[in-house]
C-alpha positions as CSV (number, residue, x, y, z in Angstrom):
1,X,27.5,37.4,28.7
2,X,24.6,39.4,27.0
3,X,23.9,39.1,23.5
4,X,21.3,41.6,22.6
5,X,19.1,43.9,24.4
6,X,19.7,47.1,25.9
7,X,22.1,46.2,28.7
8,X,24.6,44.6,26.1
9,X,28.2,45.4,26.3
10,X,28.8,46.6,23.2
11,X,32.7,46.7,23.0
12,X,35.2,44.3,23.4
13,X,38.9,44.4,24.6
14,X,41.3,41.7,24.4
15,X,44.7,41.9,26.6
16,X,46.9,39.6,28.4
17,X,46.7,38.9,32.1
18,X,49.4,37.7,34.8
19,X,52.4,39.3,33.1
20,X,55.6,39.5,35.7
21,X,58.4,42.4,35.7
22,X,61.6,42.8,37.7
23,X,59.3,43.9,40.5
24,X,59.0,40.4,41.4
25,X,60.6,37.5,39.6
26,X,60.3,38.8,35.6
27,X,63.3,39.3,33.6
28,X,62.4,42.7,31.8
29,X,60.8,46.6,32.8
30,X,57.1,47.2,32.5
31,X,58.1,50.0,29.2
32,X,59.8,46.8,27.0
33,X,57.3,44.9,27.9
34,X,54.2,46.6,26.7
35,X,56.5,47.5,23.7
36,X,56.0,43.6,22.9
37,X,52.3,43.9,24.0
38,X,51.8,46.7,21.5
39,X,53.7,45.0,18.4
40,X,51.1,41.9,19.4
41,X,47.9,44.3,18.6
42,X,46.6,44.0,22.8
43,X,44.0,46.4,23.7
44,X,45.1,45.7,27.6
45,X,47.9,44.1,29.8
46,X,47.8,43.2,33.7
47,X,50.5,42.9,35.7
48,X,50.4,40.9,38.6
49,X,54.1,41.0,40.5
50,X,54.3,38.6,43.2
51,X,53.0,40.6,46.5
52,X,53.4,44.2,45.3
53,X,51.7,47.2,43.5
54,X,55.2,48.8,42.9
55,X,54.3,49.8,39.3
56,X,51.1,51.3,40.4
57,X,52.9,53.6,42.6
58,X,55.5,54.1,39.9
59,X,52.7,55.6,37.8
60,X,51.9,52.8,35.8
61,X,48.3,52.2,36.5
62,X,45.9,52.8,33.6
63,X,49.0,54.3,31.5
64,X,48.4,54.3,27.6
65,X,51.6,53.1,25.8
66,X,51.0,53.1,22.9
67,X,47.3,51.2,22.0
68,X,47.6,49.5,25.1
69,X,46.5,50.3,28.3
70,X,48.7,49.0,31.3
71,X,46.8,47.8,34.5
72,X,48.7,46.7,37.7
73,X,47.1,44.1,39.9
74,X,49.2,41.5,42.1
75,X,49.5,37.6,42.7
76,X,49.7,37.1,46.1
77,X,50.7,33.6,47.6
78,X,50.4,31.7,51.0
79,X,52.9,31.4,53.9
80,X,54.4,28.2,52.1
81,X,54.7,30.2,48.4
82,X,52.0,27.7,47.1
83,X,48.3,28.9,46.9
84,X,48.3,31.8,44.7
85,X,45.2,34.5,44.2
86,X,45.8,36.7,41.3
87,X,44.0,40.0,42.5
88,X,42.5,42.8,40.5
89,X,41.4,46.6,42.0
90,X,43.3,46.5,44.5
91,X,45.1,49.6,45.8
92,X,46.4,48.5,49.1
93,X,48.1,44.9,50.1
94,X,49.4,42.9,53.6
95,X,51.1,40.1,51.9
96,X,53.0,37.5,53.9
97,X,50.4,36.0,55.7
98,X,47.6,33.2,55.6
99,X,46.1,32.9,52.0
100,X,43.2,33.2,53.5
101,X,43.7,35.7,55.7
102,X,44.6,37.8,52.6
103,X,41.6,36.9,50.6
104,X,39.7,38.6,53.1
105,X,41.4,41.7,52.9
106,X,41.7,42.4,49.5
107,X,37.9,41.5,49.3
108,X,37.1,43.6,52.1
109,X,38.5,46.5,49.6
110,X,36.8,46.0,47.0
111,X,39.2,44.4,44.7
112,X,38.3,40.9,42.3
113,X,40.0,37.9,43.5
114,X,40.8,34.7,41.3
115,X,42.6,31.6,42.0
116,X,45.8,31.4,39.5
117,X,46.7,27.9,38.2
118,X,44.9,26.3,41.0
119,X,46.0,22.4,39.2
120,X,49.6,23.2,38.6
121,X,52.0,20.1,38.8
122,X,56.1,20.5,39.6
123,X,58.0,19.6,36.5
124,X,60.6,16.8,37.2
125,X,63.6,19.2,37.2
126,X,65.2,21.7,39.4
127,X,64.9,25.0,39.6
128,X,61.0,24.6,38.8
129,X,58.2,24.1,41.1
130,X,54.4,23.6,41.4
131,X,51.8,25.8,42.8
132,X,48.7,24.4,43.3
133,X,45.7,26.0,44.9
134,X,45.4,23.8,48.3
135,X,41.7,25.1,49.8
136,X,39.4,24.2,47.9
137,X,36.0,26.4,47.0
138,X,35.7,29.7,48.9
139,X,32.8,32.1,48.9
140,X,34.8,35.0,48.5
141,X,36.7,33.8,45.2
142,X,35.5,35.6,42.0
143,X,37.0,33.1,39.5
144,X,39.5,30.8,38.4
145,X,42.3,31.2,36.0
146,X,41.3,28.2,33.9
147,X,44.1,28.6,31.5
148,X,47.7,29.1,32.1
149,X,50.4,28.8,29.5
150,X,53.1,28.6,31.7
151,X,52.0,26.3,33.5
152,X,50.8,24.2,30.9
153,X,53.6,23.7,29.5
154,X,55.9,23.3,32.8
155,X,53.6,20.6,34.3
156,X,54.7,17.9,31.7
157,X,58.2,18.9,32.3
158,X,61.3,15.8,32.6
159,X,64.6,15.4,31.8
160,X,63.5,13.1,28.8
161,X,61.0,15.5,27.6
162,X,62.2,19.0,28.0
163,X,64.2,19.4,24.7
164,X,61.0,18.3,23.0
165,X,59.1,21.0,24.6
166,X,61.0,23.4,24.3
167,X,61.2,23.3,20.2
168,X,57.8,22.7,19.7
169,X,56.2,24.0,23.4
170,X,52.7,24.7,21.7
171,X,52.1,20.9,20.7
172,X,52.5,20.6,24.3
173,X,49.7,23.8,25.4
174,X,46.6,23.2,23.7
175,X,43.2,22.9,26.2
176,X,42.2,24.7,29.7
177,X,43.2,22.6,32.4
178,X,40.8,20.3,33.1
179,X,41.0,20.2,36.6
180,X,41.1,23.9,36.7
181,X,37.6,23.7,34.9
182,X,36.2,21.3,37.3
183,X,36.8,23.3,40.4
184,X,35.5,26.5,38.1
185,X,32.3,24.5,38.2
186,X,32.5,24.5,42.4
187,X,33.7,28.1,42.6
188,X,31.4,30.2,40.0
189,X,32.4,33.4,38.8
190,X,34.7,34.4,35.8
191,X,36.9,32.0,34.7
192,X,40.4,33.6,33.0
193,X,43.3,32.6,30.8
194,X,47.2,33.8,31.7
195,X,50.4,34.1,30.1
196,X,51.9,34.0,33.4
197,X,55.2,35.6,31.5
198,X,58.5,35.7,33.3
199,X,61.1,36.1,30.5
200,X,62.2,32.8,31.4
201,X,66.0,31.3,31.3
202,X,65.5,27.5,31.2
203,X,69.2,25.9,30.6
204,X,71.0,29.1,30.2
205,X,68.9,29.8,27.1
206,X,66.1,32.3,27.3
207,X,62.8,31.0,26.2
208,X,59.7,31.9,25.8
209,X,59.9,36.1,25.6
210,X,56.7,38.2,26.5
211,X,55.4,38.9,23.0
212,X,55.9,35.1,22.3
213,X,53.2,34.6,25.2
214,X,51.2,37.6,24.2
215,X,50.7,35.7,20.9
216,X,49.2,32.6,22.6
217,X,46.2,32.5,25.9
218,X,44.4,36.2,25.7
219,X,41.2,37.4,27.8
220,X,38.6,39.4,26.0
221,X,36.8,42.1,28.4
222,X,32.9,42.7,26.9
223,X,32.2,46.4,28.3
224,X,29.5,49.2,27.9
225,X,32.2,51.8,26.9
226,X,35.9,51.9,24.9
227,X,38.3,50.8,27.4
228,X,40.2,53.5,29.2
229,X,40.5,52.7,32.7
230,X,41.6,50.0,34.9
231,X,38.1,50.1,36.6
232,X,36.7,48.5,33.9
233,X,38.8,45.1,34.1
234,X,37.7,44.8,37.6
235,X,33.7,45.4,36.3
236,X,34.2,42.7,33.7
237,X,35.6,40.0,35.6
238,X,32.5,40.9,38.5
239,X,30.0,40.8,36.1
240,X,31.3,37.8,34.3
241,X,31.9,39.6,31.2
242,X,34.7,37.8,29.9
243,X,36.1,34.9,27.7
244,X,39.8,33.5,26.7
245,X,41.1,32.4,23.3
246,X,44.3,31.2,22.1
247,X,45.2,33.5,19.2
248,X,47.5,30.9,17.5
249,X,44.0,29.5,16.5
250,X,42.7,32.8,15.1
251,X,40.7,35.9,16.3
252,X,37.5,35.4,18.1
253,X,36.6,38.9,18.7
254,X,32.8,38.4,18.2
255,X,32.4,35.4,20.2
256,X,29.1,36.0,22.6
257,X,27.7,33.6,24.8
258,X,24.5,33.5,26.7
259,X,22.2,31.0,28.9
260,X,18.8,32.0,29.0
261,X,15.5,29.9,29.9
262,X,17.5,26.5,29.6
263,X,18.8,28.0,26.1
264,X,22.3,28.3,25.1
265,X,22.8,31.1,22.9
266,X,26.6,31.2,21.2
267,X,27.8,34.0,18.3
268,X,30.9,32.5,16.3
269,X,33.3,34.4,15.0
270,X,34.0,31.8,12.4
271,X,34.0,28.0,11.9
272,X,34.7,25.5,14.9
273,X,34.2,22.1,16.6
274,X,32.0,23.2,19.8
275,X,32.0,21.2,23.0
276,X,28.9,22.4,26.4
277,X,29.8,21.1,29.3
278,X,27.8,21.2,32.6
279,X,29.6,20.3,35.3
280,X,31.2,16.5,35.5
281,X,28.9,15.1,33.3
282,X,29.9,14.2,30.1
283,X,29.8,16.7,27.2
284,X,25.9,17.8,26.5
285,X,26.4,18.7,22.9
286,X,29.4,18.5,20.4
287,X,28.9,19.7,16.8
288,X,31.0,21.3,14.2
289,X,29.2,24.7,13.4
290,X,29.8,27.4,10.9
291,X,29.9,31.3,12.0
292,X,26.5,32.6,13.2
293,X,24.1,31.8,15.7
294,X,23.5,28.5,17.2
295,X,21.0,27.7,19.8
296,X,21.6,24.6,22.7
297,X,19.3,23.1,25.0
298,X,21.1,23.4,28.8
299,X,20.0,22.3,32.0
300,X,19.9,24.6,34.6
301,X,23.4,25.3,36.7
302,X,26.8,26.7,35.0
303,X,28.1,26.1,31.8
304,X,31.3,25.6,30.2
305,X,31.7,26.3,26.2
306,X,35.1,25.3,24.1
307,X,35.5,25.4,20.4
308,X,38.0,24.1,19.4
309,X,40.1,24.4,15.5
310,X,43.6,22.5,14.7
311,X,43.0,20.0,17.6
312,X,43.6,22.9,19.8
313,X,41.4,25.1,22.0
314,X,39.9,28.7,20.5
315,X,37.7,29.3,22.8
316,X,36.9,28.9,26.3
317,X,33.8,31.0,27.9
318,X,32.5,30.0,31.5
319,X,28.7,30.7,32.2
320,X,27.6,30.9,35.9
């Protein structure tokens, strides 16, 4: 991400990503929901039904409701429902076939391609599974969805735990998955944070509405222009122009990040513990800083930058 200079993106949009409707397996329409998206101050909200652009062709693509601007992608999954790419731009899709296979094509289009919760673990109760991302590092993948509430909080799921999470689920959903970091590192690109929102009903009790999520694990889009069109999610997440936060820790529009000539370059938006990572080695800096500028010394190859506030993450931005 570019800090200064001419080529700078200059504005910054923050919306919610992997957001399910009754065209797949969510509980509510696409209107109710960006209702909830609106009332929670989003610039932006994806959809990504399983194997479909049904809203797209409903006339929901780059639709303004209210602030927000509605943008339809699709998660598609392997022949055995695990393996999931969340995919971005696309406008045509043959789902129901080899992950793979379907990586190709969507690629082949055009469209961005990122592996969604590519560390998720079943929870130990019915109803509830795991999907894991099962081949490794490709060279057509253009990310990794590095944060996923849902399945953060699922993972740790039991019989002896669940009443626990479910009163107080964000003691439970605090960091990126760690694992989903470390294959970041192998993959490159743009890493992203979900919601992965369903509406769910867990025990005949329905927890965990959309504008709760939209409230949590956001993506901020740095572009050269106001956001207006789908387009210009799909240009972010290409060039890398992206970051999440977790709102519950406060707003960090503002945050900029940059590695330049073995220099780290980070823009806080306010007042935070800050951890560089580079690759599996163990942290290269940690420091509590105040808003402003700070300068790191980096080795060369990607980086990794969380601050953190209340023992929980604020920040995560991904360097390639």
């Amino acid at each position: 991400m570019n800090l200064s200079g001419p080529a700078a993106p200059v504005f910054e949009a923050v919306g919610v990503i992997h957001v399910h409707t009754t065209r797949s397996d969510g509980r509510m329409e696409p209107g109710p929901i960006l209702d909830q998206a609106d009332a929670s101050g989003l610039d932006y909200l994806c959809f990504n039904d399983h194997n479909t652009l049904a809203l797209a062709h409903e006339g929901w693509q780059g639709k303004k409701h209210g602030s927000v601007l509605s943008i339809v992608g699709a998660e598609l999954q392997h022949t055995d429902r695990k393996s999931h790419l969340l995919v971005f731009g696309a406008e045509n899709l043959k789902p129901g076939r080899h992950i793979l296979a379907q990586l190709e094509d969507v690629k082949a289009a055009g469209a961005v391609a990122v592996v969604a919760h590519p560390r998720e673990r079943s929870p130990l109760i019915p109803f509830f599974e795991g999907y894991p991302w099962l081949f490794g590092e490709n060279p057509l993948l253009d990310g990794v969805e590095v944060w996923n509430w849902m399945s953060a909080w699922k993972g740790g799921v039991s019989p002896l735990t669940i009443g626990k999470r479910m009163a107080c689920p964000d003691a439970f959903v605090r960091h990126p998955d760690r694992e989903a970091v470390k294959l970041w590192f192998r993959v490159g690109g743009c890493s992203v944070g979900g919601a992965d929102a369903h509406g769910h009903t867990i025990l005949f009790r329905k927890v965990f509405p959309y504008g709760f999520l939209f409230g949590r694990v956001r993506t901020h889009l740095l572009l050269d222009r106001p956001l207006s069109d789908p387009s210009q999610l799909t240009e972010a997440l290409t060039k890398h122009r992206c970051f999440v936060s977790n709102a519950l820790a406060g707003d960090a529009r503002g945050f900029r990040a940059l590695v330049s000539a073995g220099v780290l370059r980070v823009e806080l938006p306010g007042e935070g513990w800050i951890t560089v990572l580079a690759g599996s080695d163990p942290p290269v800096h940690t420091a509590l800083l105040g808003a402003g500028s700070h300068e790191f010394i980096v080795s060369p190859g990607p980086v990794h930058v969380e601050v953190y506030r209340g023992g929980r993450t604020w920040i995560s931005c991904s360097i390639a």
